[in-house]
C-alpha positions in Angstrom: 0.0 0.0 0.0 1.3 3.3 -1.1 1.8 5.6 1.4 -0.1 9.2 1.7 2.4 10.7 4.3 3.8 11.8 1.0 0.7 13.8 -0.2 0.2 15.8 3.4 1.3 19.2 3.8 2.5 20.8 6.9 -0.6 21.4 8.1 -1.7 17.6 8.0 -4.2 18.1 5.3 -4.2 15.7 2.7 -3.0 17.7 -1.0 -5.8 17.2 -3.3 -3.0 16.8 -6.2 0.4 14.6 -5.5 3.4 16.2 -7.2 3.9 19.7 -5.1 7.7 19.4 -6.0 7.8 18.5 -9.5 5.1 20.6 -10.5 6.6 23.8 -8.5 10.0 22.9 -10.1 8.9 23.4 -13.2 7.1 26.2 -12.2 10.1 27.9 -11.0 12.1 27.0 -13.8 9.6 28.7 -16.6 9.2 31.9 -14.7 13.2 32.0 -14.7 13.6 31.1 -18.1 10.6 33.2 -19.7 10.5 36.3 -17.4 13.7 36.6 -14.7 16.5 36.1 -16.7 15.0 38.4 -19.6 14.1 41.2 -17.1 17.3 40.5 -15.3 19.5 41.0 -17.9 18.2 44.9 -18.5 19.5 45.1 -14.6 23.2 43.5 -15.4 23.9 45.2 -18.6 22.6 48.7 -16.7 24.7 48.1 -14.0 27.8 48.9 -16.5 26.4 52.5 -16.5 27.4 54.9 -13.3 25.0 56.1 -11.6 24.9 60.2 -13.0 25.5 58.5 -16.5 22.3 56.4 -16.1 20.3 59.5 -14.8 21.5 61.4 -18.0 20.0 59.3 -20.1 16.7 58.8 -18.2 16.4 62.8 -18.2 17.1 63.8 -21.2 15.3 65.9 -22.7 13.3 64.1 -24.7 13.3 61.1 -23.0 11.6 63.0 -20.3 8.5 63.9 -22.7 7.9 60.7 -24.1 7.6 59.5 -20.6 5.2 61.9 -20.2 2.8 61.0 -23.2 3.4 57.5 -22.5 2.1 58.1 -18.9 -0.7 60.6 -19.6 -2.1 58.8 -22.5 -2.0 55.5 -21.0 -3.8 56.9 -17.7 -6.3 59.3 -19.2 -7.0 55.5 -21.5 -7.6 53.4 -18.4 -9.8 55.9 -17.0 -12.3 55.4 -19.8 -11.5 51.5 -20.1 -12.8 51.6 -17.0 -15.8 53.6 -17.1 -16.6 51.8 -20.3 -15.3 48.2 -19.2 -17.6 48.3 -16.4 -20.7 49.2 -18.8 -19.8 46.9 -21.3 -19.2 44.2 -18.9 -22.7 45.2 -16.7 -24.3 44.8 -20.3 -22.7 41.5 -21.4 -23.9 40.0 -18.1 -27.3 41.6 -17.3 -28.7 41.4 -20.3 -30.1 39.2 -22.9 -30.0 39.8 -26.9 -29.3 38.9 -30.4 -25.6 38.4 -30.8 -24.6 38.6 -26.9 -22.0 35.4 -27.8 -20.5 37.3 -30.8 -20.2 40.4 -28.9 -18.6 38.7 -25.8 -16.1 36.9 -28.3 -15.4 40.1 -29.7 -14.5 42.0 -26.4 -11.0 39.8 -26.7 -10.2 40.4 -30.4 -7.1 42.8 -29.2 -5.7 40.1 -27.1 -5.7 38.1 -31.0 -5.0 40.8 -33.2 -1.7 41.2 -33.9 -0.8 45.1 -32.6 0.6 46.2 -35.8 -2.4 45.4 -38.0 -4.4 47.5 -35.2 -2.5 50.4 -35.6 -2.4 50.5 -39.2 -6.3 49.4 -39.0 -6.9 52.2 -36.5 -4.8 55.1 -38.6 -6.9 54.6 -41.7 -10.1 55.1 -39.8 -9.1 58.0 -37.7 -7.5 60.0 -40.3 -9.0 62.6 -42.5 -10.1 60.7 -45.0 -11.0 57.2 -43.0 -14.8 57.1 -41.5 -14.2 58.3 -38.2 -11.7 61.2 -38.7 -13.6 62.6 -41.1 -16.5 63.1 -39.2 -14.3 64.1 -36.2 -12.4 66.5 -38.4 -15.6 68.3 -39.6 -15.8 69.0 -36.0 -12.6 70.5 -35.6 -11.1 67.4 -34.0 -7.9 65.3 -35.0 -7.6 62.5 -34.2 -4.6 61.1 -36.3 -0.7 61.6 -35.5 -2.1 63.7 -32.0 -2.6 62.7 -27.9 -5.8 62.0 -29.0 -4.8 58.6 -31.6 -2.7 57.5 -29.2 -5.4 57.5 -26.8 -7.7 56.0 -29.2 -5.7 52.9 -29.8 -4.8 52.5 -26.1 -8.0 51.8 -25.2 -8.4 49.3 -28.3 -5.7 47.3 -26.8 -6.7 48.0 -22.7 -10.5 47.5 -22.5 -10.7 43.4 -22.5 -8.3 43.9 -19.4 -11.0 45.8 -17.3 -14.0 43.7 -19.0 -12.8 40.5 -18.0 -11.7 41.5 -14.3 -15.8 42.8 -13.7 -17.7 40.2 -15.7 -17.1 37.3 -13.5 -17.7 39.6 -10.2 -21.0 40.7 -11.5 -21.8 37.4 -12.7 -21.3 36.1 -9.4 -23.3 38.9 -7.5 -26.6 38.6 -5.7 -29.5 40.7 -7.6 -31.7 40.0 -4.2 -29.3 43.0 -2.9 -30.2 45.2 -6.0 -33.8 44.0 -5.0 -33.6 45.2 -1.5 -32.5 48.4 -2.3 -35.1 48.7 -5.2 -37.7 48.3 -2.5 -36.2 50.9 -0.2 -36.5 53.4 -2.7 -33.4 54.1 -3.9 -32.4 55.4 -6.6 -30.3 53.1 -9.5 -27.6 55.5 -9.1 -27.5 55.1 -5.1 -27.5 51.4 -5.6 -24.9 51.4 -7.8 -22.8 53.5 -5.6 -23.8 51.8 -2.0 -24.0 48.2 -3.4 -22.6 47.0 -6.7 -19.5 49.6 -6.9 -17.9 48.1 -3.4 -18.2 44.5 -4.5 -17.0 45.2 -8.0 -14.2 48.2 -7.0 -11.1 45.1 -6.6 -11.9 43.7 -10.1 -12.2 47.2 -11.5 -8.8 48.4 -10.0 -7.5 45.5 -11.2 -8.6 45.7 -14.5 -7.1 49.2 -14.2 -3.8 48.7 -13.1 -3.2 45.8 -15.7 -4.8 47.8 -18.5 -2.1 51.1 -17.6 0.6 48.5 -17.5 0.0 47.3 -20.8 -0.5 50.6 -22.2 2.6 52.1 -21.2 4.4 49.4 -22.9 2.2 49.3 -26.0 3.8 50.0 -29.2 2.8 48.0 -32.4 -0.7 49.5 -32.7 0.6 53.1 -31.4 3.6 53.8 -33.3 1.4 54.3 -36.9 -1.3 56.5 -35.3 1.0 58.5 -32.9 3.0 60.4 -35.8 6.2 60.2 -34.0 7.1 63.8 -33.9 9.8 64.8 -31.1 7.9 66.6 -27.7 4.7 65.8 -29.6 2.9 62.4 -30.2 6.7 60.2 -29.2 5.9 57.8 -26.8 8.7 55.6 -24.8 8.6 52.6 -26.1 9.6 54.2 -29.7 12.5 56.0 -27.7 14.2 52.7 -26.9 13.2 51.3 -30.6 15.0 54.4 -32.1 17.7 53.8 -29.7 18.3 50.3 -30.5 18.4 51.2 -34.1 21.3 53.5 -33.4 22.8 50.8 -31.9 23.0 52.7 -28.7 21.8 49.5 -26.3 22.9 51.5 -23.0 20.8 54.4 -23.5 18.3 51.5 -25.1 18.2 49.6 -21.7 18.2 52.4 -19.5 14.8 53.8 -20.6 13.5 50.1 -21.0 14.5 49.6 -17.0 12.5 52.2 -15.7 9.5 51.6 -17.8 10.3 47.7 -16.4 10.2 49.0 -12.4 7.2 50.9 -13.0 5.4 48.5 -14.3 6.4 46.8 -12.2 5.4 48.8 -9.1 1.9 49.2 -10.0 1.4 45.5 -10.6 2.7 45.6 -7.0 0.3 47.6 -5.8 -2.7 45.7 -8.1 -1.8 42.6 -6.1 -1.6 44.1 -2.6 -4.7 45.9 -3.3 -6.2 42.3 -4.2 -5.1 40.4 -1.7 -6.7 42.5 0.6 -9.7 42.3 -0.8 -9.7 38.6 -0.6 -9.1 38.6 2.7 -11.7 40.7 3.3 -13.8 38.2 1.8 -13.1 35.5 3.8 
């Protein structure tokens, strides 16, 4: 008889899964392969840099601006990804209609489409002569090679992100609360703010975070619309293309680094933020 001594964690309950080591092994081994040893070579080949020499190249500038509309176009994006994630994910769920299941599948076609067809797809529409920019232009707006593109093809790329972290929350939810408050007398906008918005606030930060992180590092679908023009529409991640293309890797990895530890702070504070609302939970 096989043993299950084997199969009992520290605590003494029995591990619905044999294998912890092997599995967490390989576990270990992909993340270091895939993601640490990547990321960690930015760190090595910066640390060849002294410190004032690595500053200089992180302030430059017009490194400094394209930080800039990296960071305020990505932001002012998941700000409406997540006004417009939570409607569109309120709809998908509490709703029935023709073409729900097509629209649903739809919400994830920028996870599929590859970035640069995007951009290129998103340029010819927004520009003077594509459907949307001409009707935006008769109103004085441009939308092509401006803040305003960039924008627009941010939140092509960050809206699944905020969709999918509300959906399952509000699928999940109790209407009898909604019902309750119905009866009351309040108003849809008080239960909205008193009920639903608390239980769906971790999934929408969430959503959020994840949708600025991938926004600051966007580029494929970006780089066509933006225009590229120097303390205008240039955005980071073209900085350290246009650096590696002068074959200037330090200044390349410099730039690259900091965009790595901010990202890499706010998905910090996504999971903090989540793990206490688990907790919370319990």
């Amino acid at each position: 008889m096989v043993s299950l001594t084997g199969y009992m964690n520290k605590k003494g309950q029995k591990r619905v899964i044999p294998g912890f080591g092997l599995t967490l092994g390989i576990t270990i081994s992909m993340l270091g392969i895939i993601v640490l040893i990547p990321l960690c070579s930015l760190v090595i080949y910066t640390a060849k840099l002294s410190p004032k020499q690595f500053i200089d190249i992180i302030t430059g500038k017009r490194v400094l601006y394209a930080y800039w509309v990296s960071f305020s176009t990505a932001f002012v994006a998941s700000l409406i990804n997540a006004v417009m994630g939570v409607i569109m994910a309120w709809v998908l769920v509490k709703y029935e209609f023709p073409g729900k299941k097509i629209m649903d599948g739809m919400i994830e076609l920028p996870f599929a489409l590859p970035t640069a067809v995007a951009g290129i797809a998103l340029t010819h529409l927004t520009t003077t002569d594509g459907w949307i920019g001409s009707l935006a232009d008769k109103a004085g707006i441009k939308i092509a090679y401006t803040k305003t593109g960039i924008i627009f093809a941010l939140v092509f790329v960050g809206i699944p992100f905020v969709v999918r972290s509300v959906q399952p929350v509000l699928t999940k939810m109790d209407n009898s609360y909604e019902e309750a408050m119905e009866i009351l007398g309040a108003t849809p906008f008080r239960t909205f703010r008193k009920v639903i918005f608390p239980e769906i606030f971790p999934a929408l930060f969430g959503g959020f975070t994840m949708a600025f992180a991938r926004c600051l590092g966007e580029y494929g679908s970006v780089v066509f619309i933006a225009g590229n023009k120097p303390f205008e529409t240039e955005i980071a991640p073209l900085m350290i293309m246009s650096k590696l293309q002068e074959f200037d890797y330090t200044a390349a990895t410099s730039i690259a680094l900091l965009m790595l530890i901010t990202a890499f702070v706010i998905l910090m504070i996504n999971s903090v933020i989540q793990y206490k609302a688990a907790k919370k939970a319990k």
